[in-house]
DODRENLUM-428333 format. One record per residue (C-alpha): residue number from 1; residue in three letters; x, y, z. Coordinates in Angstrom, 1 decimal, padded with zeros to 4 digits. Each point is the difference from the previous one (the first is absolute). Last residue first. Layout:
DODRENLUM-428333
- NUM	ala	X	Y	Z
...
end
This chain:
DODRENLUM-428333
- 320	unk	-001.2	-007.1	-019.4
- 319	unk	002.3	-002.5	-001.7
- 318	unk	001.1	002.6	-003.0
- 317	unk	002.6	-000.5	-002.3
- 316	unk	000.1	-004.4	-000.1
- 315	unk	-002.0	-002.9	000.6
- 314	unk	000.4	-003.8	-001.8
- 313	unk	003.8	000.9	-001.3
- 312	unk	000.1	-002.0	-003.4
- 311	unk	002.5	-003.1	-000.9
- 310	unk	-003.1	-001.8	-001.2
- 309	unk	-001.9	000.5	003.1
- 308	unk	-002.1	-003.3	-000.4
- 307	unk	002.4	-001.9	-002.0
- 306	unk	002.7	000.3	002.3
- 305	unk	-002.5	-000.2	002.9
- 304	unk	-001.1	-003.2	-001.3
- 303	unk	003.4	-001.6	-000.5
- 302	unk	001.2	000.9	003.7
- 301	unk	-003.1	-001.3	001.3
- 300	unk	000.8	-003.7	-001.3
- 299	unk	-001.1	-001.6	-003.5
- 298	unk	-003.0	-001.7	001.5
- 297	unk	-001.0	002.4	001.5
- 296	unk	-001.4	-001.0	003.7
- 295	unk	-003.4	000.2	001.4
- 294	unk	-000.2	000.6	004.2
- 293	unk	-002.8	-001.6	001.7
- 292	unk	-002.3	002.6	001.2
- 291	unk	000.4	001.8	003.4
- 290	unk	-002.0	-001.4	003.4
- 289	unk	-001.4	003.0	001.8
- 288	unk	-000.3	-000.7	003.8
- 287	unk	000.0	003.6	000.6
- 286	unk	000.4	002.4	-002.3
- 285	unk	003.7	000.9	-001.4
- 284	unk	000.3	003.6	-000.6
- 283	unk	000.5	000.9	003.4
- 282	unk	003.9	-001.3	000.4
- 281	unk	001.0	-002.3	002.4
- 280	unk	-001.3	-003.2	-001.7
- 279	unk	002.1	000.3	-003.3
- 278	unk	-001.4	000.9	-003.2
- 277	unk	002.0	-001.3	-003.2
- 276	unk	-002.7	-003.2	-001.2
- 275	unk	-003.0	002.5	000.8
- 274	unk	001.0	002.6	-002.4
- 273	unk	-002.5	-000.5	-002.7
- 272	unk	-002.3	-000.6	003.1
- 271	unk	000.6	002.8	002.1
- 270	unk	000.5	002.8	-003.0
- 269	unk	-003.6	-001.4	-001.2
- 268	unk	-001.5	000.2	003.5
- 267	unk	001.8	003.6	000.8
- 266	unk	-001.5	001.2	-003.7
- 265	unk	-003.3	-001.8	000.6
- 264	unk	-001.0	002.1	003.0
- 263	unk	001.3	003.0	-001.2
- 262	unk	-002.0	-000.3	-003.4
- 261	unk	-003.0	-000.7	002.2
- 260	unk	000.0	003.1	002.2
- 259	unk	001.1	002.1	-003.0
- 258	unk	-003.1	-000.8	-002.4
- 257	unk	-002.5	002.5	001.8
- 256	unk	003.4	002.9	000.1
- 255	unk	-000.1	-000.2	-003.8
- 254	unk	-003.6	001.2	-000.4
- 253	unk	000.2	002.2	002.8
- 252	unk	003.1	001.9	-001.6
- 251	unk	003.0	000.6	002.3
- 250	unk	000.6	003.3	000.5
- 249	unk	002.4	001.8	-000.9
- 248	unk	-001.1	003.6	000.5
- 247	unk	-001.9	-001.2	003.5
- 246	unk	-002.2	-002.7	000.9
- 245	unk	000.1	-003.5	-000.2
- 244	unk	003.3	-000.9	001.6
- 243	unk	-001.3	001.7	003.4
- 242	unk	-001.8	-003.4	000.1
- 241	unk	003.4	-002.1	001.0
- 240	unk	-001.3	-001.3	003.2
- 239	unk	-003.4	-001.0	-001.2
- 238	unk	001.9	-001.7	-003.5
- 237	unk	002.3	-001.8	001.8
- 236	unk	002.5	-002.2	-002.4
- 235	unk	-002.6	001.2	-003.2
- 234	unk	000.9	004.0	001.0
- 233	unk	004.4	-000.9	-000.3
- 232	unk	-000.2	-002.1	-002.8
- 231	unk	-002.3	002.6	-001.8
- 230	unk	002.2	003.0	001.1
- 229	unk	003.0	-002.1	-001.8
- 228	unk	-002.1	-000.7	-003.4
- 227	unk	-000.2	003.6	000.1
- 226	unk	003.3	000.7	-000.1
- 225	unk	001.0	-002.4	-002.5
- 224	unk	-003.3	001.8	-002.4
- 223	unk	001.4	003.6	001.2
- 222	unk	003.6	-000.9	-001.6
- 221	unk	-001.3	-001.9	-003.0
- 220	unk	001.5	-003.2	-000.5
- 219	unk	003.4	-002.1	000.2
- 218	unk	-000.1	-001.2	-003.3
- 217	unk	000.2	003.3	-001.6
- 216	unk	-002.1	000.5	-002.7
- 215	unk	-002.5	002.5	001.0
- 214	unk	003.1	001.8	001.6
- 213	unk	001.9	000.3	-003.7
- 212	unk	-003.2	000.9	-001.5
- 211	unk	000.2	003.2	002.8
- 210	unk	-002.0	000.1	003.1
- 209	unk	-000.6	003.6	001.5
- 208	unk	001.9	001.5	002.2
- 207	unk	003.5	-001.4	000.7
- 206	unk	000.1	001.8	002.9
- 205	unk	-003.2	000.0	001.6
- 204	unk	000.1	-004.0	-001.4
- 203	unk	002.9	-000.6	002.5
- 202	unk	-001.2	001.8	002.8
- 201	unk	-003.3	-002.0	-000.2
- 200	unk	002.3	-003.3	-000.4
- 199	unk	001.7	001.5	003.0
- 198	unk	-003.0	000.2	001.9
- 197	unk	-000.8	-003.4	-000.9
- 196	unk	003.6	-001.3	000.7
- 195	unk	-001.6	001.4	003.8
- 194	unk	-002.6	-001.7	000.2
- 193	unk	001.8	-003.9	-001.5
- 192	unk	001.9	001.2	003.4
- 191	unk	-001.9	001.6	002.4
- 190	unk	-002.9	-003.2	000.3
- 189	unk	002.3	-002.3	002.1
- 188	unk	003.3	000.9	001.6
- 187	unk	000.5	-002.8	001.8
- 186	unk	000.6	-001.2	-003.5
- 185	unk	-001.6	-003.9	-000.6
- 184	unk	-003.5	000.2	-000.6
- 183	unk	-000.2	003.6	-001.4
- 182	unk	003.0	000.6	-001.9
- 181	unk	000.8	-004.0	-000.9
- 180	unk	-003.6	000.2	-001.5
- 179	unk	000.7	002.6	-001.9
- 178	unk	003.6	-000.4	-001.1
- 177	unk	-001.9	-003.0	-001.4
- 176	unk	-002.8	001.5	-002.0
- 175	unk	002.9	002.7	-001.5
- 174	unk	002.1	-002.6	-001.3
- 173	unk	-003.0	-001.4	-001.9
- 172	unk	-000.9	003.6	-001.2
- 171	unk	003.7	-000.1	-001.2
- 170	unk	000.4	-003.5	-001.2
- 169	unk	-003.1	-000.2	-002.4
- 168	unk	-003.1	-000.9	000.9
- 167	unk	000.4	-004.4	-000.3
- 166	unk	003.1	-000.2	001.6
- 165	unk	000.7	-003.2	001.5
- 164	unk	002.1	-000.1	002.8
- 163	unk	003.7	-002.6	-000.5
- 162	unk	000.6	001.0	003.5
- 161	unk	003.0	001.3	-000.6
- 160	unk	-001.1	002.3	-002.9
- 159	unk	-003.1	001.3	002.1
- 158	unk	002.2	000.7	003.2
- 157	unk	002.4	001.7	-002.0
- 156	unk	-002.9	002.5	-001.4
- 155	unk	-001.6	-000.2	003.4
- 154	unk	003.9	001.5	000.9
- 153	unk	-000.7	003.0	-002.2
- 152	unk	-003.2	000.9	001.5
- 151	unk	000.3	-000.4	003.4
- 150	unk	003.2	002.4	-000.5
- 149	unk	-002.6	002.9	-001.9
- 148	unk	-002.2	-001.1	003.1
- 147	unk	003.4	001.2	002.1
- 146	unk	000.8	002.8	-001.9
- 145	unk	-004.1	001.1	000.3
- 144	unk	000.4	-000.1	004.0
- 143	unk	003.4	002.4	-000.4
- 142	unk	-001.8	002.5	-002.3
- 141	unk	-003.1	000.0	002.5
- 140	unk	002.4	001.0	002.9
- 139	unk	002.1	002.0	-002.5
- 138	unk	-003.3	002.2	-000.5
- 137	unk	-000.8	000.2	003.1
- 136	unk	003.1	001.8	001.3
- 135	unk	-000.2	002.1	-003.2
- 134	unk	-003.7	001.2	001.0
- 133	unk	-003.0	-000.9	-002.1
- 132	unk	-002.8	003.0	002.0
- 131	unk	-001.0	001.7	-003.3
- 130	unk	001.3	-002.2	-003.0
- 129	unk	001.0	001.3	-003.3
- 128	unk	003.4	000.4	001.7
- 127	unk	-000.1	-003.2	001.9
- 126	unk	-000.6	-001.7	-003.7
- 125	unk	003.4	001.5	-001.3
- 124	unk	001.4	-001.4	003.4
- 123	unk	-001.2	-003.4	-001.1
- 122	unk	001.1	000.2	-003.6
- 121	unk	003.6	000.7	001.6
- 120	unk	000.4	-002.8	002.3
- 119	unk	-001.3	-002.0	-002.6
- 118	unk	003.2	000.7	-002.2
- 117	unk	002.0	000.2	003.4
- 116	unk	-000.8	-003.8	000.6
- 115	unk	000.4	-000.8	-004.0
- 114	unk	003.4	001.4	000.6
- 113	unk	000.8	-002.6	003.0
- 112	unk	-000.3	-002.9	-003.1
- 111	unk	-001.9	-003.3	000.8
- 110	unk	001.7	-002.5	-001.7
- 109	unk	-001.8	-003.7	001.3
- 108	unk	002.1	-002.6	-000.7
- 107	unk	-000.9	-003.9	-001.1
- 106	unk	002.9	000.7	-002.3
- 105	unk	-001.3	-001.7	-003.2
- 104	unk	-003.5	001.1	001.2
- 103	unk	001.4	003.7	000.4
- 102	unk	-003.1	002.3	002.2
- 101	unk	000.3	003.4	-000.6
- 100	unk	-000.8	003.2	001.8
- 99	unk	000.2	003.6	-002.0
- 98	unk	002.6	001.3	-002.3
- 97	unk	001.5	-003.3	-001.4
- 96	unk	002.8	-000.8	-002.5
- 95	unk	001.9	-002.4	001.9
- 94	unk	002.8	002.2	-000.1
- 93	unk	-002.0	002.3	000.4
- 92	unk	-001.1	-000.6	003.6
- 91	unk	003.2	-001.0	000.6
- 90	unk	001.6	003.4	-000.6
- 89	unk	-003.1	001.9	001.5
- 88	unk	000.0	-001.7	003.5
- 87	unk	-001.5	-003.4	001.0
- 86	unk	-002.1	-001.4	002.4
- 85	unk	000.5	-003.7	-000.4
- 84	unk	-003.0	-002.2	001.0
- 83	unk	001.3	-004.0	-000.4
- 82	unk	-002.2	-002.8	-000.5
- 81	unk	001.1	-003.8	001.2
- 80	unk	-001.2	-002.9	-001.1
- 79	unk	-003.6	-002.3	000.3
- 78	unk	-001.6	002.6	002.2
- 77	unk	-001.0	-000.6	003.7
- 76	unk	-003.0	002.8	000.4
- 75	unk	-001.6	001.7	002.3
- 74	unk	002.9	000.6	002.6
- 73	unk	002.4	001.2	-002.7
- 72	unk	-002.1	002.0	-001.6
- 71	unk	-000.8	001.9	003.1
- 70	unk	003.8	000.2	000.8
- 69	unk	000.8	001.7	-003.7
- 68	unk	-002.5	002.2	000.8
- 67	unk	001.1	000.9	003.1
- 66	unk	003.5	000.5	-000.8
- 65	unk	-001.2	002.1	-003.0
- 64	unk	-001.4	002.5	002.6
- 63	unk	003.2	000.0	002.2
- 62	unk	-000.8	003.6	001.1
- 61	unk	004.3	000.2	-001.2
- 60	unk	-000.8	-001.5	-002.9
- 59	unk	-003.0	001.9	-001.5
- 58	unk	-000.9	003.2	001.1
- 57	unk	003.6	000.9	001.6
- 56	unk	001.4	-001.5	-003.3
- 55	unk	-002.5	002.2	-002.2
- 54	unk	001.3	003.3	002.2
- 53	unk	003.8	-001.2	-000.1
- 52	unk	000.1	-000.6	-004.0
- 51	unk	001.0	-003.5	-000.4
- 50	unk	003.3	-002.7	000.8
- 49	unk	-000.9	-003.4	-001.3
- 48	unk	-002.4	-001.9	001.8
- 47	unk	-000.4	-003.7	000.4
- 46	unk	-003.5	-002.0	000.4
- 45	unk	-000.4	-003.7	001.0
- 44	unk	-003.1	-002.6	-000.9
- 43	unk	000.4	-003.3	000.7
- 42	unk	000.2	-003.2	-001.7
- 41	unk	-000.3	-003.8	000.2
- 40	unk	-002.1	-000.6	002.9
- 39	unk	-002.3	-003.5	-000.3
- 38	unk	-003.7	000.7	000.6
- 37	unk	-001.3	001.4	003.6
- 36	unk	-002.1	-003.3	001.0
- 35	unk	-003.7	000.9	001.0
- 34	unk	-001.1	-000.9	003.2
- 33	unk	-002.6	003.2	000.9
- 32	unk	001.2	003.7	000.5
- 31	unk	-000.5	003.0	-001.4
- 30	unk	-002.7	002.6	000.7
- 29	unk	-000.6	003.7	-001.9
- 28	unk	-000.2	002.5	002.1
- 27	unk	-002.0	003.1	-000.8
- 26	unk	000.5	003.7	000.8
- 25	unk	-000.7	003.3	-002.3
- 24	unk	000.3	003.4	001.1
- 23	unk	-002.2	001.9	-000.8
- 22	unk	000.0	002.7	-003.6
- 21	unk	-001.9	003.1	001.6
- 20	unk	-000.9	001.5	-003.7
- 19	unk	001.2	001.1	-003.1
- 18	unk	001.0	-003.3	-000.7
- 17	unk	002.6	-000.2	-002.6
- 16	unk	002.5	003.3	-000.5
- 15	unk	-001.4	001.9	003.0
- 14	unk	-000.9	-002.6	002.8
- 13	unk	002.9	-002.3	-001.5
- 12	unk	002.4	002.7	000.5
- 11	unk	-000.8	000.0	003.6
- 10	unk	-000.7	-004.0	000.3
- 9	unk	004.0	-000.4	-001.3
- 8	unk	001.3	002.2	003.1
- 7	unk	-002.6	-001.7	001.9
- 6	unk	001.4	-003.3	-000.3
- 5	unk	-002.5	-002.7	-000.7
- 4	unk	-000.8	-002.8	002.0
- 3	unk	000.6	-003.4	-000.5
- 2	unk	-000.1	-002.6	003.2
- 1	unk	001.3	-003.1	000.2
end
């Protein structure tokens, strides 16, 4: 399956990141072999409730969280079900969000239609400051970063269904898997964790310069998330992603050396801490890989999620 890059998302790119012809990247990655797809228990489904017209013509009615919410499905045969509700204002604060939110006590994902027109409007702010960013490309990089922000979220589920260790910290662990599910799994490849960089640079032209509150947030420094995306993105073909290394933001040679290998053990890690959920017709799962023997709590899953979470939400105000 090939995963090439919209243009629309390569011409911002080519100011905002690369500065340079950014190719188009291809690779297949190759399933197969006699592995068993483990037992189904849950899927994942999305509902909308009724949004802006211009962020639901972007975003339900492209059917952009339909194919995330199909990708997931096909990698990976989780233990329950996970709901995505996109929600207006009232529910939003109800549950006292303003940005995407995973619920473990609900197993829901909240993903609010105002943080749509919230980044809609840090990216035409950065098409402003941007000779050649048009509003046509803007929404297409908007709508490819709603969908990562959705990867996002639901790796958060995933995570908490799965019983994942988290050894970074949810939100950069979150981030490694909306990753992987971005450019193994989404037809759409390398333009999404690309594009929620370019609105993480929006973001921090915004915001300008980190406050103590930023320093301390557990969800990182804008320009560090996006960063971490570009890496992903150069280490999964570094010759074809080159245009990556020059340019404003470019991505320093002393970080791009180490990308290659981080890549390479991210998509093995995610495969193997996942193995017992992958099914055989997704790409995650390599051939003729045998998962690990499951380990059980003793005092049931339900118990150690209680005492994991604590009653807490796991990811809230800000999934991009």
């Amino acid at each position: 399956m090939s995963r090439i890059l919209s243009s629309k998302a390569g011409t911002v790119l080519l100011s905002l990141v690369a500065g340079a012809t950014l190719a188009s990247a291809a690779w297949w990655l190759s399933t197969g072999g006699d592995a068993d797809d483990p037992e189904a228990g849950g899927e994942v489904s999305v509902v909308f409730s009724q949004g802006p017209s211009g962020a639901t013509r972007l975003i339900e009615d492209s059917r952009r969280f339909d194919d995330v919410v199909e990708a997931v499905n096909t990698e990976i045969a989780l233990p329950r079900d996970l709901e995505v509700r996109v929600v207006g204002d009232r529910d939003a604060a109800d549950q006292g969000i303003s940005g995407p939110t995973y619920v473990p006590q609900e197993h829901v994902v909240y993903f609010p239609w105002s943080f749509v027109l919230d980044s809609r409007r840090e990216l035409e702010a950065l098409s402003r400051r941007t000779p050649g960013f048009t509003p046509k490309e803007a929404d297409e990089v908007l709508a490819a970063a709603m969908q990562f922000a959705l990867y996002h979220e639901l790796a958060h589920g995933i995570i908490d269904a799965a019983g994942v260790p988290v050894l970074a910290g949810h939100e950069r662990t979150a981030d490694s898997l909306a990753t992987v599910l971005s450019l193994v799994s989404d037809e759409r490849g390398e333009a999404l964790p690309l594009s929620i960089a370019v609105l993480e640079f929006a973001a921090a032209g915004t915001r300008g310069a980190p406050t103590l509150a930023a320093y301390a947030d557990d969800h990182g420094l804008d320009r560090q998330r996006a960063f971490d995306a570009i890496c992903a993105v150069y280490g999964s073909d570094p010759e074809g992603h080159d245009g990556l290394l020059s340019g404003p933001n470019a991505l320093p040679p002393t970080r791009a050396e180490l990308c290659p290998y981080d890549y390479e053990r991210l998509v093995d890690d995610w495969r193997a801490v996942l193995a017992d959920h992958l099914t055989s017709e997704g790409t995650l799962l390599p051939p003729g890989f045998e998962p690990p023997p499951q380990r059980s709590h003793p005092g049931g899953r339900d118990q150690v999620e209680d005492e994991l979470h604590g009653g807490q939400r796991v990811a809230g105000d800000g999934g991009k």
